[in-house]
C-alpha angles and dihedrals in degrees: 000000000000113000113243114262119253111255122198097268083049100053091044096047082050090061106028092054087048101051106127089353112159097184106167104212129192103229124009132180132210143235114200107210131176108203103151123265104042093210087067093052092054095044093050100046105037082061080061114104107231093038118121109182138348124207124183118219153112148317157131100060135098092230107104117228099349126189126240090250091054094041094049085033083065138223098087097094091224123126136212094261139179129214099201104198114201146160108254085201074074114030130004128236086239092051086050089046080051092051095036085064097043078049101062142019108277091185094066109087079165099071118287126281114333092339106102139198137028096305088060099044117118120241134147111223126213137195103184133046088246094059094047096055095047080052102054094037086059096050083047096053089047094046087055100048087046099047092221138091111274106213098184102125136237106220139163124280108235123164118336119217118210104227120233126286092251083064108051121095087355084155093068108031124121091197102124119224120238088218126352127165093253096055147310126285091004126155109252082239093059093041078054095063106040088050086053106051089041094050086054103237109138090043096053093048090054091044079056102037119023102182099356105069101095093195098056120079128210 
């Protein structure tokens, strides 16, 4: 029996109801994405009801625990990547693998918006048959409401790095930065958003997408 796919009311009834929610939950799985910036991937799908955490980190590449400078340097074959912990009493791995397409685009085999290179390019990454189907099912079901070829990958899922602590939860952080390129003595929260309405996000999503992009508001 196939789950229903997510339609627009849906996706955005999935993150409205879940904004803030702290549900404790006795036993979670995880989807690992790669959809760019890893800051965007947090802030989108810690505002999912059902999820749980979201840690950026790394993964894809043969280099063991690497740092942020040698992943974006290149060379490394890892990517900016997400494990996106949740409560499948709440969401399904096949409605996440729904979101996490209305969330990039799927269209960019080159890095996503104005991130550029391997480290940026978008892939979901599986470590069971089951996964993998619900993975592909899910690029399937985008590539036919666009019209168009999704080149987002499906890739195995190989050892995941935990990113470093200035990294976690960036989105939300009043600690303020020294320098940045968005400003001096600015919040990381406010340096997020500045780097993501510059880098055009939001506007390309919607460009994708229209209503059915469930991250993007207005």
């Amino acid at each position: 029996m196939s789950l229903p796919v997510l339609r627009p009311a849906l996706l955005a009834v999935s993150i409205a109801l879940g904004l803030f929610a702290q549900k404790a939950a006795a036993e979670t799985e995880a989807i690992t994405v790669a959809g760019g910036c890893f800051w965007c991937v947090e802030a989108d799908f810690e505002k999912v009801r059902g999820v749980e955490e979201v840690v950026s980190g790394y993964t894809g590449g043969d280099l063991p625990d690497p740092t942020y400078r040698q992943v974006v340097g290149g060379g490394t074959g890892h990517y900016e990547a997400a494990r996106i912990r949740y409560d499948p009493d709440e969401i399904t791995r096949p409605q996440l693998y729904d979101l996490f397409f209305r969330s990039i685009d799927p269209f960019d085999a080159g890095g996503q918006f104005c991130d550029r290179g391997d480290s940026y390019r978008s892939a979901i990454f599986v470590g069971s048959d089951a996964a993998r189907d619900d993975a592909e099912a899910a690029k399937r079901r985008a590539g036919e409401d666009l019209g168009r070829e999704v080149v987002t990958p499906i890739l195995e899922l190989g050892e995941f790095y935990r990113a470093e602590d200035y990294h976690q939860d960036y989105y939300k952080s009043d600690e303020r930065l020294t320098v940045s390129s968005v400003g001096v003595a600015v919040p990381k929260r406010i340096a997020y958003e500045r780097y993501r309405d510059r880098c055009g996000r939001d506007e390309r999503v919607r460009e994708i997408w229209g209503d059915d992009a469930p991250f993007v508001g207005g």
